[in-house]
C-alpha positions as CSV (number, residue, x, y, z in Angstrom):
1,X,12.3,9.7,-8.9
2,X,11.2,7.9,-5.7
3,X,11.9,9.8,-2.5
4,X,12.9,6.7,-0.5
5,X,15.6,5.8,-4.2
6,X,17.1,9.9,-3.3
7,X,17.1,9.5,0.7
8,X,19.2,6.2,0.2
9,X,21.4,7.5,-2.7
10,X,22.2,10.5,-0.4
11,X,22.7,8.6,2.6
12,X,25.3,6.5,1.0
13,X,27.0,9.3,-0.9
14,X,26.9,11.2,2.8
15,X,29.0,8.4,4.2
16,X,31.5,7.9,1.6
17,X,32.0,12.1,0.9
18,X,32.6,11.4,5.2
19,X,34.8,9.0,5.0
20,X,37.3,10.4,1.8
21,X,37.0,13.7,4.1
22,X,38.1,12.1,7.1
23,X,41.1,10.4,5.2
24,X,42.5,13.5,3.7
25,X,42.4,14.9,7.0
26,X,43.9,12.6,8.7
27,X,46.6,12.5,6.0
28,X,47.4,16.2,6.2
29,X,47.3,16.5,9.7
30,X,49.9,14.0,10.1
31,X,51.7,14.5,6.7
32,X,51.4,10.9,6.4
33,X,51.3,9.1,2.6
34,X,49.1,5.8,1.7
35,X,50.4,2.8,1.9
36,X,53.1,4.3,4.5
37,X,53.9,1.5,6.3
38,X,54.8,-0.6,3.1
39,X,56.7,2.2,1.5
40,X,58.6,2.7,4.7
41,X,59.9,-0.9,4.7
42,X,60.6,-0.6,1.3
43,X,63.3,1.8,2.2
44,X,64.0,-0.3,5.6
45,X,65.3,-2.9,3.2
46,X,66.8,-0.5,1.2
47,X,69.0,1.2,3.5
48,X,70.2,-2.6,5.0
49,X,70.8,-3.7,1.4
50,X,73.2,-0.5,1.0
51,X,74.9,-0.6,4.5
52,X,75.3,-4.2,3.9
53,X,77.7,-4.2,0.3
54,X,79.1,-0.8,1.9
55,X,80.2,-2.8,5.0
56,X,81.6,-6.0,2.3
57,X,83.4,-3.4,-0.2
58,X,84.7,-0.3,1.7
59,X,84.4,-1.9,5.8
60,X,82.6,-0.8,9.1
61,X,84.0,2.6,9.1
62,X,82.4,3.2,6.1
63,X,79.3,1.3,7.0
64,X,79.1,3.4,10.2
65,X,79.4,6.7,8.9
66,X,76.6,6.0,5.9
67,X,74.2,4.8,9.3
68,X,75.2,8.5,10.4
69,X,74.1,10.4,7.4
70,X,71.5,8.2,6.5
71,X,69.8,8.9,10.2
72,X,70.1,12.5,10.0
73,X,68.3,12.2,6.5
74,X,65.9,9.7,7.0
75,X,66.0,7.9,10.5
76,X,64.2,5.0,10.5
77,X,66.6,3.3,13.5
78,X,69.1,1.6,11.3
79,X,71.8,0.3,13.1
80,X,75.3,-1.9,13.4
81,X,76.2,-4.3,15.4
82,X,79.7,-6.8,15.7
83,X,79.9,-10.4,17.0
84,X,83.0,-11.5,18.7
85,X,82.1,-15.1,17.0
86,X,81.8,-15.6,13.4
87,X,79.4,-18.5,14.8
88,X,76.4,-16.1,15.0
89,X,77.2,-15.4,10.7
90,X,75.3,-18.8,10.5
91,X,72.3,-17.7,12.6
92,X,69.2,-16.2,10.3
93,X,67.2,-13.0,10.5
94,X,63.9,-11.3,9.3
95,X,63.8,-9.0,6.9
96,X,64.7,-6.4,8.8
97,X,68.0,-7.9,10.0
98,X,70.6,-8.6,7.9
99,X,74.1,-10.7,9.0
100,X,77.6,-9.1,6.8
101,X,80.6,-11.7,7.5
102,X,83.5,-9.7,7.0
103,X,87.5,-11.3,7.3
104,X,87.1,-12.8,11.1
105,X,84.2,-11.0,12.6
106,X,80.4,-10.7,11.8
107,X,78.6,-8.1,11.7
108,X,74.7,-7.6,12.1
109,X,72.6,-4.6,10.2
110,X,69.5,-4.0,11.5
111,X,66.5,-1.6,11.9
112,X,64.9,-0.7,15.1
113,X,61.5,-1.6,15.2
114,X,59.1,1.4,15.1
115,X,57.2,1.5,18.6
116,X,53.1,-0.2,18.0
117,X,50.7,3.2,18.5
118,X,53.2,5.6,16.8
119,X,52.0,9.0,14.5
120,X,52.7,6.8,11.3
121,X,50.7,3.8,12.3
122,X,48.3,5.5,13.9
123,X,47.8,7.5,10.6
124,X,47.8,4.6,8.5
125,X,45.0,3.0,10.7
126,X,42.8,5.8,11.5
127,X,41.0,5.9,7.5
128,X,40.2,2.5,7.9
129,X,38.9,2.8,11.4
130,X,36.9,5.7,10.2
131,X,35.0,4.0,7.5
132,X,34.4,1.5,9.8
133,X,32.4,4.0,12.1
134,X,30.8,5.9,9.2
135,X,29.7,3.0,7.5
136,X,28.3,1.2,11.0
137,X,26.2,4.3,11.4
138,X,25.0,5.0,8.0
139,X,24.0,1.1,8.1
140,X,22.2,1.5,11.8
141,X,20.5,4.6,10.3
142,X,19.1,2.8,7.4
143,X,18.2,0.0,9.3
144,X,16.5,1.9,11.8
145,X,14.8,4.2,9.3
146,X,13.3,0.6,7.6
147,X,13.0,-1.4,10.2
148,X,10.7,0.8,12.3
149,X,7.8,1.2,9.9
150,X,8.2,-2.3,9.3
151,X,7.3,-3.3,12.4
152,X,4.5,-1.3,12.5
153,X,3.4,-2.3,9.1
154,X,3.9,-6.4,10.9
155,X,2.1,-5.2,13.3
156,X,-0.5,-3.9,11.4
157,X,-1.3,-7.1,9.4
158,X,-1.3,-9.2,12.7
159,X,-3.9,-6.8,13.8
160,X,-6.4,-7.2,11.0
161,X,-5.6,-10.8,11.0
162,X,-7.2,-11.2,14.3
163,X,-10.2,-9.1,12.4
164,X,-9.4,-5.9,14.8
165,X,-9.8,-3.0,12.4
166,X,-9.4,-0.4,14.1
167,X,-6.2,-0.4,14.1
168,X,-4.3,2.6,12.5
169,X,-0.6,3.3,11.5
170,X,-0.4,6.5,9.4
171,X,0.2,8.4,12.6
172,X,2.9,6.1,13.6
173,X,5.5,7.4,10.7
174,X,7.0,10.6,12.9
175,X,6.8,13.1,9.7
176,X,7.9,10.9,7.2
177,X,7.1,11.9,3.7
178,X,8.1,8.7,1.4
179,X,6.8,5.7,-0.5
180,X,6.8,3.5,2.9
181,X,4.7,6.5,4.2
182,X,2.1,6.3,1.5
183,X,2.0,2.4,2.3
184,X,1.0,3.2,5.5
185,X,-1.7,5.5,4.9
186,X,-2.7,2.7,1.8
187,X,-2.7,0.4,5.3
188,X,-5.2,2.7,7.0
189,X,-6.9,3.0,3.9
190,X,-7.7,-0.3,3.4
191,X,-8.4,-1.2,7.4
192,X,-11.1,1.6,7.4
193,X,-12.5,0.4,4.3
194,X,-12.3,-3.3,5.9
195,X,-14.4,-1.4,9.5
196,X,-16.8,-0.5,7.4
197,X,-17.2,-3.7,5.5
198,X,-17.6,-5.3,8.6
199,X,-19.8,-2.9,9.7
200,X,-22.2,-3.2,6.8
201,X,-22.0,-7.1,7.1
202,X,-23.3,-7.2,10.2
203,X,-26.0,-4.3,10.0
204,X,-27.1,-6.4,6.8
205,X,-27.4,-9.7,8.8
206,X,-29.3,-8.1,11.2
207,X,-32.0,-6.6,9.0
208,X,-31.8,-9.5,6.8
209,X,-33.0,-11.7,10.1
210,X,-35.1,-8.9,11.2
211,X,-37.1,-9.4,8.1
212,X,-36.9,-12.7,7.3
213,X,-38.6,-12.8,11.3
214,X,-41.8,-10.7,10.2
215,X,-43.1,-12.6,7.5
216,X,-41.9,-15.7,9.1
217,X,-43.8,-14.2,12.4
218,X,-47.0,-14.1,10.7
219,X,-47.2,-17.1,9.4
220,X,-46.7,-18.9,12.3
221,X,-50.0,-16.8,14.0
222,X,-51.4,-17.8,10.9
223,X,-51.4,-21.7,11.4
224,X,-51.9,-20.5,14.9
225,X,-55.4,-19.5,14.2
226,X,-56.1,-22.1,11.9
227,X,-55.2,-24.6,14.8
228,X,-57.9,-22.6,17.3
229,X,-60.5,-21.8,14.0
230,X,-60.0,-23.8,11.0
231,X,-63.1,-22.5,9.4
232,X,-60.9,-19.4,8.6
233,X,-58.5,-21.9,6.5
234,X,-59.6,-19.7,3.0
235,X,-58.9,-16.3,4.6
236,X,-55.5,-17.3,6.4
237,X,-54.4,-19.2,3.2
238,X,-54.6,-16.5,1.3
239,X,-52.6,-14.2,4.2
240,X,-49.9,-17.0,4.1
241,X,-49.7,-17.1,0.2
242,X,-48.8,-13.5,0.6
243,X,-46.3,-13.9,3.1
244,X,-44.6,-16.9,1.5
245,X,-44.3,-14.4,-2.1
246,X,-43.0,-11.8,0.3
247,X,-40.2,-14.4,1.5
248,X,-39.8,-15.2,-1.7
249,X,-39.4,-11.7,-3.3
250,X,-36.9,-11.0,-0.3
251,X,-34.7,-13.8,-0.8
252,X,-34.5,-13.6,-4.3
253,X,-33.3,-10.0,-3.9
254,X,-30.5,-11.0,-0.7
255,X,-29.3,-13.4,-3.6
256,X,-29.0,-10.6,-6.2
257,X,-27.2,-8.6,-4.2
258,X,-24.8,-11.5,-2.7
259,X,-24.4,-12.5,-6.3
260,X,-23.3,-9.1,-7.4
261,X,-21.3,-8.2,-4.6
262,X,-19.3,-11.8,-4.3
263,X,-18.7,-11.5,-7.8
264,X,-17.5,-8.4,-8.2
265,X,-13.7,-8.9,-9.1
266,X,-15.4,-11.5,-11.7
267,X,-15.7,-10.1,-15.3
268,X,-19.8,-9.5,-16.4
269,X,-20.6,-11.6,-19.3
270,X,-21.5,-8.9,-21.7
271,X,-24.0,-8.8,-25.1
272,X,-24.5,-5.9,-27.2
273,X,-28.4,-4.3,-26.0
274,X,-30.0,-1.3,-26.9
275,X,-30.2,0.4,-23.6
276,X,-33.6,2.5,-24.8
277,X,-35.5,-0.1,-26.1
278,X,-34.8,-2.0,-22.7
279,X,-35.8,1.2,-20.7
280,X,-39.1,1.8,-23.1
281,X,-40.6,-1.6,-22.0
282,X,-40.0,-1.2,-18.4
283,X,-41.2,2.7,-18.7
284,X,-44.2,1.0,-20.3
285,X,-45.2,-1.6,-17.7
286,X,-44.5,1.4,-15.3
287,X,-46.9,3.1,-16.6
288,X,-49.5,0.5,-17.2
289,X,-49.2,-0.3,-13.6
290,X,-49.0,3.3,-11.7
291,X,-53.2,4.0,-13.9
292,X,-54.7,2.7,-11.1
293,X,-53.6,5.8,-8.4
294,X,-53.6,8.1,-11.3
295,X,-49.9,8.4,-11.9
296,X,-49.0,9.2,-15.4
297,X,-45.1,8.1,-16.8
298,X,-43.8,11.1,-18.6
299,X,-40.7,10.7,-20.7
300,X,-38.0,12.2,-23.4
301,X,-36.4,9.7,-24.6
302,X,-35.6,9.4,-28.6
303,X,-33.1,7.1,-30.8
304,X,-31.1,4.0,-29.3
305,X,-28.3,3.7,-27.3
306,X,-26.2,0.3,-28.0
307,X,-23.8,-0.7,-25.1
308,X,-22.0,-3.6,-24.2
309,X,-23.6,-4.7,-20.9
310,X,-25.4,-7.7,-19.5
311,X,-28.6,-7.3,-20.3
312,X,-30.5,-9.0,-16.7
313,X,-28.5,-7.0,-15.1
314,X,-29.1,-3.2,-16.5
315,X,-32.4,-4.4,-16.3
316,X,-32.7,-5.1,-13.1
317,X,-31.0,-1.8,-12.1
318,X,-33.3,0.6,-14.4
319,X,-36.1,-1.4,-13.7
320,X,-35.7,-1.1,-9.2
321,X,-35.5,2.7,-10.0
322,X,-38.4,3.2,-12.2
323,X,-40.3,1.4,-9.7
324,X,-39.0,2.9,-6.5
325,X,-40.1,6.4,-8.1
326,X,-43.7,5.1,-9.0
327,X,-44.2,3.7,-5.4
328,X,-42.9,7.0,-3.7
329,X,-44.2,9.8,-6.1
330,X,-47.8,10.9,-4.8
331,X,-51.1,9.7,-6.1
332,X,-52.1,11.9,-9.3
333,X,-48.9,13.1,-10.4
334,X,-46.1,12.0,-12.6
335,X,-42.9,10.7,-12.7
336,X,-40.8,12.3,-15.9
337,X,-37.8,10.3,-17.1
338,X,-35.2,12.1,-19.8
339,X,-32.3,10.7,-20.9
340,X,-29.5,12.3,-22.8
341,X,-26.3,10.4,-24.7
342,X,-23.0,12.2,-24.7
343,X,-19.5,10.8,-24.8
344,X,-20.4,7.4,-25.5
345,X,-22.3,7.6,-21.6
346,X,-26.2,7.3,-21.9
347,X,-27.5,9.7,-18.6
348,X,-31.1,9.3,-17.4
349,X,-32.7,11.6,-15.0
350,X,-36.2,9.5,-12.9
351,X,-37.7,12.6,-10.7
352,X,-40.9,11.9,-9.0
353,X,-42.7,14.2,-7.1
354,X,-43.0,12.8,-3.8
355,X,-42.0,13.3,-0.4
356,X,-38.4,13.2,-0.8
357,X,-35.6,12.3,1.7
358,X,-33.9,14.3,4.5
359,X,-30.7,15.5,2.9
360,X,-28.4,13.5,5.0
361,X,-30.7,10.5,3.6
362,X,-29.5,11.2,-0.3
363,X,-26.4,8.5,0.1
364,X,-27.8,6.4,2.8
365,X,-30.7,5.4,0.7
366,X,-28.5,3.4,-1.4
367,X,-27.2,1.2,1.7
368,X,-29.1,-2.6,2.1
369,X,-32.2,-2.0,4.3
370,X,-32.3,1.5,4.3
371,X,-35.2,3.4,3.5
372,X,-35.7,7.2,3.6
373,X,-37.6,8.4,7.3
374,X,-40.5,9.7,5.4
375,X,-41.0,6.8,3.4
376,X,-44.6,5.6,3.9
377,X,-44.5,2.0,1.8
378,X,-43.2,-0.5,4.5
379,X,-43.9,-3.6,1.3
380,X,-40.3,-2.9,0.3
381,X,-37.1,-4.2,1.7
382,X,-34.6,-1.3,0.8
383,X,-32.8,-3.9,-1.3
384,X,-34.0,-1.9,-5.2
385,X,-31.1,1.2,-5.3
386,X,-28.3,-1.2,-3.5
387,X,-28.8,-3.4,-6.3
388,X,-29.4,-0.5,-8.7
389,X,-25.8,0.7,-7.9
390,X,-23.5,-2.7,-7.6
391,X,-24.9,-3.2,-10.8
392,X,-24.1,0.3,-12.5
393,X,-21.0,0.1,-11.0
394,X,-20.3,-3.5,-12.3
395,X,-20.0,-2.1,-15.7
396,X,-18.1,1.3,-15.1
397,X,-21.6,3.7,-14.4
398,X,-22.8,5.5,-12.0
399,X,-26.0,6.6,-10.0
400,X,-26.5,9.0,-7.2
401,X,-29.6,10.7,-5.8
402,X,-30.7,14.7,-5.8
403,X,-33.7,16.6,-3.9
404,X,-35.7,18.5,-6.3
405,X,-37.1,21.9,-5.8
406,X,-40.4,20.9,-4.8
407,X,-39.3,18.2,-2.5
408,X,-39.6,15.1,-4.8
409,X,-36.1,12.8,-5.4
410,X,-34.2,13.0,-8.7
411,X,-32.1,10.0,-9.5
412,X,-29.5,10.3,-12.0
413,X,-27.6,7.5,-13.4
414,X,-25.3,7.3,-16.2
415,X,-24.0,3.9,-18.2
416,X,-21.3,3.5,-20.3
417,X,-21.2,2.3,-24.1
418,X,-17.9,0.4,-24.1
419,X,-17.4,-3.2,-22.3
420,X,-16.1,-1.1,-18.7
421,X,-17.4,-4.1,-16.7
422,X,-15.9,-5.8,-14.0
């Protein structure tokens, strides 16, 4: 069961097993009964009842010496008193007093009153002042045990409100080892995961105006010349046709990856494709493309796969990484694709034989705007595996990258049959 459920049950138990403890104690020690002080005046009234049809039937001799034995048995201060006037019969008393009229004279039974902090009282109040105290503690313990990681937890959220998220808790929980614990370390969790958001927000709105400024750079010396030189309007047309398409290609990509990332807690609208078929035609416009430096597009890939995916978007995702290994791999070689279905999971291996990343490079590369340091093609944003990956990832696959043993990148990817997406 939950550690925080036992630490409460025990702390509760503790106090009561304290408390019954202290009672019998106290009892013992002072040989004193429950419920003493009702028992006692019980017998109080008792004893006056007795004295008093003693005192009517056999007189105050006989009254007097039942007070004597009756003290040295039980003494609880009963004693008897005579009026001179048989006036004071009419006068009433509590109920430990009683008033006897007897032939002329009148006669008055009562019971001394025990003194306020004796043994018996004392006895008969401690238990109760003892829960008291074990019950204040065990509640300030409790309290103090939950209120404290509260307050950092409070403090916490107020933190991140105001978007500072750095801030950490974990270490704040002095050793504890509980469910309020774990929601700390969920708290640090989450605000590190929030950092790096953040983080990754603003490095992509950087690059994202860093190369939106290029293009947008060389158009403007563009209509520059043309402004100094119009009879270059053909040649700088055609340069800003190019740099319009590369605006173009970039924003549509920004948008594909805003659209899969803003919509990722959104269901994918799912059809049944053959996975294969759809890698096949992009393998064979691949291919078609990479003649012209003399790259040839080996693969292994038989039968069909049928998943449950949305078909644009596997596309896309294949489709970036076929084409990121045809740009990359060197002139005259090959890039070789094999595939493999097992478990319902279709895996696909893309290794091209060019110049690779630095190691420390194989998970970066699949950050926006990140390209490997070796990478010599500067027509590409670093937008193609990002994409690649929120879309895998969108329906339940997965894709990392590998180095090869003659320095050429290996991507492996893997998608699921069944409807995993999210």
């Amino acid at each position: 069961m939950p550690r925080l459920f036992w630490k409460f049950f025990i702390t509760i138990w503790a106090t009561l097993a304290i408390c019954v403890a202290i009672i019998i104690v106290i009892v013992n020690s002072t040989q004193a009964e429950p419920f003493a002080v009702e028992l006692r005046r019980q017998q109080e009234e008792m004893l006056i009842g007795l004295t008093g049809r003693i005192l009517e039937a056999d007189g105050e001799s006989a009254a007097r010496s039942f007070i004597r034995k009756s003290e040295e048995m039980y003494p609880v201060g009963l004693a008897l008193s005579k009026f001179a006037d048989r006036a004071n019969c009419a006068v009433s008393f509590g109920g430990t007093d009683r008033v006897v009229p007897r032939l002329n004279d009148c006669f008055r039974i009562e019971v001394t009153p025990q003194p306020l902090f004796s043994v018996q009282r004392l006895a008969v109040v401690m238990p109760w002042v003892a829960i008291l105290i074990a019950s204040a503690i065990s509640a300030a313990m409790l309290a103090r045990y939950l209120i404290r990681p509260v307050v950092h937890l409070r403090d916490g959220l107020s933190a991140l409100a105001h978007g500072r998220f750095n801030v950490r808790i974990g270490d704040k929980m002095a050793g504890r080892r509980d469910e309020v614990t774990a929601l700390a370390h969920d708290f640090d969790t989450t605000a590190a995961r929030l950092a790096e958001f953040q983080g990754a927000q603003q490095h992509l709105f950087h690059q994202v105006s860093h190369e939106l400024r290029s293009p947008l750079s060389r158009l403007q010396a563009a209509t520059g010349i043309l402004r100094q030189n119009p009879r270059k309007l053909p040649v700088m047309l055609d340069r800003m046709d190019r740099e319009v398409e590369r605006l173009d290609v970039l924003v549509g990509e920004v948008l594909t990856l805003a659209r899969l990332t803003v919509s990722s807690g959104v269901p994918i609208k799912t059809q049944t494709v053959d996975v294969i078929e759809l890698l096949n035609a992009i393998l064979a416009d691949a291919g078609f493309e990479a003649q012209s430096r003399g790259i040839s597009v080996t693969d292994r890939i038989e039968g069909t796969f049928l998943a449950n995916v949305e078909g644009e978007m596997i596309y896309r995702a294949l489709e970036n990484v076929v084409r990121n290994a045809v740009k990359y791999t060197a002139d005259d070689t090959s890039v070789l694709v094999v595939s493999e279905i097992g478990d319902g999971v279709l895996s696909i291996q893309i290794t091209d034989q060019g110049a690779g990343v630095q190691p420390d490079e194989l998970e970066r590369i699949f950050q926006p705007f990140c390209r490997g340091q070796g990478a010599q093609d500067t027509t590409g944003y670093g937008l193609g595996l990002t994409i690649s990956r929120q879309a895998l990832e969108r329906h339940g696959g997965w894709i990392f990258a590998t180095l090869t043993p003659a320095g050429g990148l290996m991507i492996s990817l893997g998608i699921p049959s069944g409807a995993n997406g999210r």
